[in-house]
C-alpha positions as CSV (number, residue, x, y, z in Angstrom):
1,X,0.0,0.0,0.0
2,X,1.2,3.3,-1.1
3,X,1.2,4.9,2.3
4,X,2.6,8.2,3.2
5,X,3.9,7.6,6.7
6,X,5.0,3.7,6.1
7,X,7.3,5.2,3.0
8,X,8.8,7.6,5.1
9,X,10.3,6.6,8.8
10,X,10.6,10.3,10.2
11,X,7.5,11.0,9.4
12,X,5.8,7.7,10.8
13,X,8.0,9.0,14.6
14,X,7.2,12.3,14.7
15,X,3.3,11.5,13.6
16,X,3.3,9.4,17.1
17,X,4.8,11.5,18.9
18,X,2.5,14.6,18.0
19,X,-0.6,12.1,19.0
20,X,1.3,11.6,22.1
21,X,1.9,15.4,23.0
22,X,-1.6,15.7,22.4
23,X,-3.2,13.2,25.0
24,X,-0.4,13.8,27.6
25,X,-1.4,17.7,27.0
26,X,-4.9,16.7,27.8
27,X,-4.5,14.8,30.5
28,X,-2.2,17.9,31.8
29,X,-4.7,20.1,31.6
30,X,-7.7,18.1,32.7
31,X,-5.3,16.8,36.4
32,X,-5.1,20.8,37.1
33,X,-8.9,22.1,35.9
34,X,-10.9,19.1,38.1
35,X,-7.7,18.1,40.9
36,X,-5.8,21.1,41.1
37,X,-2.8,19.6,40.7
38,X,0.2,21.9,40.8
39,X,2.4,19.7,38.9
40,X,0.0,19.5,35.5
41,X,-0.2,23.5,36.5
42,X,3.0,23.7,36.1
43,X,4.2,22.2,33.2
44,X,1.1,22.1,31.1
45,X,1.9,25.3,29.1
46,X,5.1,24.3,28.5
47,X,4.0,21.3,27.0
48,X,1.3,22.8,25.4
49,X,4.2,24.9,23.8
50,X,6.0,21.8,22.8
51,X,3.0,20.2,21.4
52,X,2.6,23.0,19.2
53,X,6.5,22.6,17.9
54,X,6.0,19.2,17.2
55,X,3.0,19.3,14.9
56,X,4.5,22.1,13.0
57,X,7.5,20.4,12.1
58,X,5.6,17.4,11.3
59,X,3.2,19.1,9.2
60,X,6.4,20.8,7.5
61,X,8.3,17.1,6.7
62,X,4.1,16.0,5.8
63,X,4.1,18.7,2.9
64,X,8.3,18.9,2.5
65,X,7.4,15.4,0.4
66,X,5.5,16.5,-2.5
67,X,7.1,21.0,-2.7
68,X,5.9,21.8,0.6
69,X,2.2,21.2,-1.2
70,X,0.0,19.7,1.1
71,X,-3.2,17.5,-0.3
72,X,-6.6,18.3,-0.3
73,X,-7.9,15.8,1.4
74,X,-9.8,15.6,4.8
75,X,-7.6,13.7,6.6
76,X,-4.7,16.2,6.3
77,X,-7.7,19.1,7.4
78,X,-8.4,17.4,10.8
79,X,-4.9,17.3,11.6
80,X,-4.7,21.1,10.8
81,X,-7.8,21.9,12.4
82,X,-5.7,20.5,15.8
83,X,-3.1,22.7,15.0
84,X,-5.2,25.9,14.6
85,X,-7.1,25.0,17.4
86,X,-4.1,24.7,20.0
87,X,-2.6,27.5,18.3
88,X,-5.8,29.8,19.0
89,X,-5.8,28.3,22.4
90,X,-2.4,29.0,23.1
91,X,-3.0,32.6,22.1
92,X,-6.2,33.3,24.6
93,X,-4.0,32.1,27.4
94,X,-0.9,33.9,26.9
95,X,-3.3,37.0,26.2
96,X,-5.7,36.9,28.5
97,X,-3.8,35.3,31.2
98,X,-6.8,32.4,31.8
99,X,-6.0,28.9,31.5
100,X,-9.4,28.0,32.5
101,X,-11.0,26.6,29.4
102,X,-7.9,25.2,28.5
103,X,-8.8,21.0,28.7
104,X,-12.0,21.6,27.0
105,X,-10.7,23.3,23.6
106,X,-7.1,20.9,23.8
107,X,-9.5,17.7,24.2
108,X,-11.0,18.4,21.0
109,X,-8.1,18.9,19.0
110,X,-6.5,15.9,20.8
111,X,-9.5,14.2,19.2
112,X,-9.0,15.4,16.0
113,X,-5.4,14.3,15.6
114,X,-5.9,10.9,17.0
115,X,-8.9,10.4,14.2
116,X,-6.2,12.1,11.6
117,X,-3.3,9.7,12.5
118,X,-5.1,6.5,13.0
119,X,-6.7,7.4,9.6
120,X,-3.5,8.5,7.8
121,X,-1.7,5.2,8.8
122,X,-4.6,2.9,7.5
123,X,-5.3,4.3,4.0
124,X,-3.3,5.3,0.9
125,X,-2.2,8.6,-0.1
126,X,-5.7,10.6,-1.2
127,X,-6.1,13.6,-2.4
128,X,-5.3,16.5,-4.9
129,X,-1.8,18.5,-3.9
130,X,-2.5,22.1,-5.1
131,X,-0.5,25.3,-5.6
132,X,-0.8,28.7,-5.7
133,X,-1.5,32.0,-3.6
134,X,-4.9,31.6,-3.9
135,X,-5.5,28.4,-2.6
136,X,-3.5,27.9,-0.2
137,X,-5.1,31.4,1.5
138,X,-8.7,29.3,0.9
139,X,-7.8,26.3,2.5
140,X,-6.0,28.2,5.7
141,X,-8.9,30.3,6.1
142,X,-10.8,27.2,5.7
143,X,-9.3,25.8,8.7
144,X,-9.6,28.8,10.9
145,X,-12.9,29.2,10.1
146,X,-13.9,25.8,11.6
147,X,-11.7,25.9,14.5
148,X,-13.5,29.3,15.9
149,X,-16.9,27.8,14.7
150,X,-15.3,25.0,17.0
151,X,-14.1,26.9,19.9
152,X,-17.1,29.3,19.6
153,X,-19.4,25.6,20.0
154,X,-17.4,24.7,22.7
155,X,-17.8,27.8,24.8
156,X,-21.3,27.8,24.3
157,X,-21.6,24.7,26.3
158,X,-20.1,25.8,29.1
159,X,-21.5,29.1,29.0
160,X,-25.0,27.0,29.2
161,X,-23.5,24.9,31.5
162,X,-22.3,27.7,33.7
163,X,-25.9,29.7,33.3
164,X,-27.7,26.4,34.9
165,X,-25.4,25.8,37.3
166,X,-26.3,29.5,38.4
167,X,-29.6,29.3,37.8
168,X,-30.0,26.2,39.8
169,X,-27.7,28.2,42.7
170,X,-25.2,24.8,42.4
171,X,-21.6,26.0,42.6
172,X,-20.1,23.3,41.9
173,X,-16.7,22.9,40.0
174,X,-17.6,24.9,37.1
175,X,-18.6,27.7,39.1
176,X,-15.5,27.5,40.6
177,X,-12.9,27.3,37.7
178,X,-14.1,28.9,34.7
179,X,-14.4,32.5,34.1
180,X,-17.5,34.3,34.8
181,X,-20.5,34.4,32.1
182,X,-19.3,37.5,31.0
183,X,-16.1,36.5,29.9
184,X,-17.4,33.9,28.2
185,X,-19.9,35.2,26.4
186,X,-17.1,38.1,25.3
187,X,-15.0,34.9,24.6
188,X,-17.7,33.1,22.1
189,X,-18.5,36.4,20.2
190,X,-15.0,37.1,19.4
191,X,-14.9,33.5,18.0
192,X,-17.6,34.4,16.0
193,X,-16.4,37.3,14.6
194,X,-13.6,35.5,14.0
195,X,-14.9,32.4,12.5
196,X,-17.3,35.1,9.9
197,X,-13.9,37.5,8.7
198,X,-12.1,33.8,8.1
199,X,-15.0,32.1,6.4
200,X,-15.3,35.4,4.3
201,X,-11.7,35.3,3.1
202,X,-12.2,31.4,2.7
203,X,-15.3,32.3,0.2
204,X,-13.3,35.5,-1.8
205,X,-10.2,33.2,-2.1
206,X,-12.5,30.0,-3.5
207,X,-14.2,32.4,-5.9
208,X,-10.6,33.7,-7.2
209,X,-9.1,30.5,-7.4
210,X,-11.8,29.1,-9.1
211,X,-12.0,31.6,-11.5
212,X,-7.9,30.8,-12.1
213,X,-8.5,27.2,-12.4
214,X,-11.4,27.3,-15.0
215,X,-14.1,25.9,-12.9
216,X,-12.1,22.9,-12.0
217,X,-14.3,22.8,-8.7
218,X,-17.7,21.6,-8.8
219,X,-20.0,24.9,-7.4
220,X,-22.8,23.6,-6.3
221,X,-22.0,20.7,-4.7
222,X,-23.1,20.2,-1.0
223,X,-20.5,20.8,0.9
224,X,-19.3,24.4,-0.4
225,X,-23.5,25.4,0.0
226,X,-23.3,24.0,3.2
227,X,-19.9,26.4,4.0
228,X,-22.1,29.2,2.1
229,X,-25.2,28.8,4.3
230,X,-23.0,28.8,7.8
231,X,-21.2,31.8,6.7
232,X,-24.8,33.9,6.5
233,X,-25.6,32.8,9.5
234,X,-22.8,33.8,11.5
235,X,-22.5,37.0,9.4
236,X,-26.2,37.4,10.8
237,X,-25.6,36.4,14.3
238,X,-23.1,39.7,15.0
239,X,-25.8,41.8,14.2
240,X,-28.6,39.8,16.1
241,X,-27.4,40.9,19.3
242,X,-27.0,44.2,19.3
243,X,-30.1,44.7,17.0
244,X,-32.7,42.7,17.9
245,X,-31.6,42.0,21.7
246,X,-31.8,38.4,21.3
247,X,-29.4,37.2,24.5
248,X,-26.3,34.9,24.0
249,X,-27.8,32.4,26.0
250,X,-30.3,31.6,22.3
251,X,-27.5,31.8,20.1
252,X,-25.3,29.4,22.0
253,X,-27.7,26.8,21.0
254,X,-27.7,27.6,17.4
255,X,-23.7,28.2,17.8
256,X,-23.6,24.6,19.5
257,X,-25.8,22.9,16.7
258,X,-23.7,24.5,14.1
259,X,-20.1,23.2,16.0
260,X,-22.0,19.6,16.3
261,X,-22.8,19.8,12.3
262,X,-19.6,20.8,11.5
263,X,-17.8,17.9,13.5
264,X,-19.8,15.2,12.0
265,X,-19.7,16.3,8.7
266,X,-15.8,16.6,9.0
267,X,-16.1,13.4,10.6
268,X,-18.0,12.0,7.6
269,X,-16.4,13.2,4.7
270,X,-12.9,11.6,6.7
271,X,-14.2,8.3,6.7
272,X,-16.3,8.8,2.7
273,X,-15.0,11.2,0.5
274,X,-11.3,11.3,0.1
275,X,-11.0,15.3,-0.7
276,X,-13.0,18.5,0.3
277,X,-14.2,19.2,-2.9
278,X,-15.4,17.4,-6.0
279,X,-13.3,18.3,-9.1
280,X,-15.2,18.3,-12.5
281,X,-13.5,17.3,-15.1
């Protein structure tokens, strides 16, 4: 079998080792939100830090193989969509000096490595390897765009999760580590606002690159409607606010249902279709 990682022995280490990184990370982060440990408070930046390192140089040998061109292919966008995640993580601590939501977002993109290096290992090399400006902006706004849709889902739960919890006058452990409702509602709206400028470039980029390729990418097919349809409504959603008055505590269900939908369809086109989009011919 003509498999990427099998073919090449560096590759095949460091793609173990980033899976590693990840679920040590995790567990780093998880000992010091729920135990309080002040070991996995202590060293779980750092390794957060190293984690990062690693995936970037394995991404860089991953694409180093074919001109530092990287294929099209869902596989290679889960393990991307870790790195972006992390990566935006990594920034909201250092920035904001809160490591409170820290296991929640890193558990995800722990997730979506694993799925990306157990897949990567089992099938053949898939996908199209593409060049140019233009695409290679639309894919990497691609990604950013569903890790804030991501970390904007994820904050919506526990910002509902908080909300009852107050509601129900329970403080319990989430009351007790994670930052107030305000902060998280300031923290799901910026990830909003970020997800709609990302999936706006993504869009632009798509329509110039397609335009460059001759309609080599099918434009109607589901999946870039679907990517259409989620960029209205989160263009719509920084207005609702403000506008209509509609609280965040209603738009973190539609934000959650649109980070659920987003998940499984990456999920599914990993295991059934082999690249993003469908090339006509």
């Amino acid at each position: 079998m003509n498999n990427i990682l099998f073919n090449n022995l560096p590759l095949l280490v460091l793609n173990q080792i980033v899976s590693l990184l990840y679920l040590v990370t995790t567990f780093l982060y998880g000992a010091h939100f729920f135990s309080d440990i002040e070991f996995a408070k202590q060293y779980k930046r750092p390794l957060l830090s190293l984690t990062v390192v690693t995936h970037v140089l394995y991404l860089g040998l991953l694409t180093s193989i074919e001109g530092y061109k990287i294929s099209y292919s869902t596989v290679n966008l889960m393990t991307m969509v870790a790195l972006t995640l992390t990566i935006i993580y990594l920034f909201i601590e250092f920035t904001t000096k809160s490591d409170k939501t820290g296991f929640f977002v890193i558990s995800f993109a722990s997730g979506a490595q694993l799925i990306s290096s157990i897949l990567t290992s089992l099938t053949p090399n898939t996908g199209t390897a593409f060049t140019g400006i233009g695409i290679g902006v639309h894919l990497m706004t691609t990604i950013f765009g569903f890790s804030a849709i991501a970390i904007a889902g994820l904050y919506s739960i526990l910002y509902l999760l908080l909300f009852r919890q107050i509601e129900q006058n329970r403080f319990e452990l989430l009351f007790q580590r994670l930052p107030n409702l305000e902060v998280l509602e300031r923290l799901i709206m910026h990830a909003v606002a970020f997800g709609f400028l990302f999936l706006s470039i993504t869009l632009f980029a798509g329509v110039v690159e397609q335009h460059a390729i001759k309609g080599a990418v099918t434009i109607l097919e589901p999946k870039l409607i679907t990517l259409v349809i989620i960029w209205l409504i989160y263009g719509a959603s920084i207005f609702i606010k403000p506008i209509i008055g509609w609280d965040i505590k209603h738009m973190a269900y539609l934000f959650i249902v649109l980070f659920v939908f987003v998940t499984a369809l990456i999920v599914l086109m990993t295991f059934f279709s082999p690249t993003f989009h469908t090339l006509s011919h």
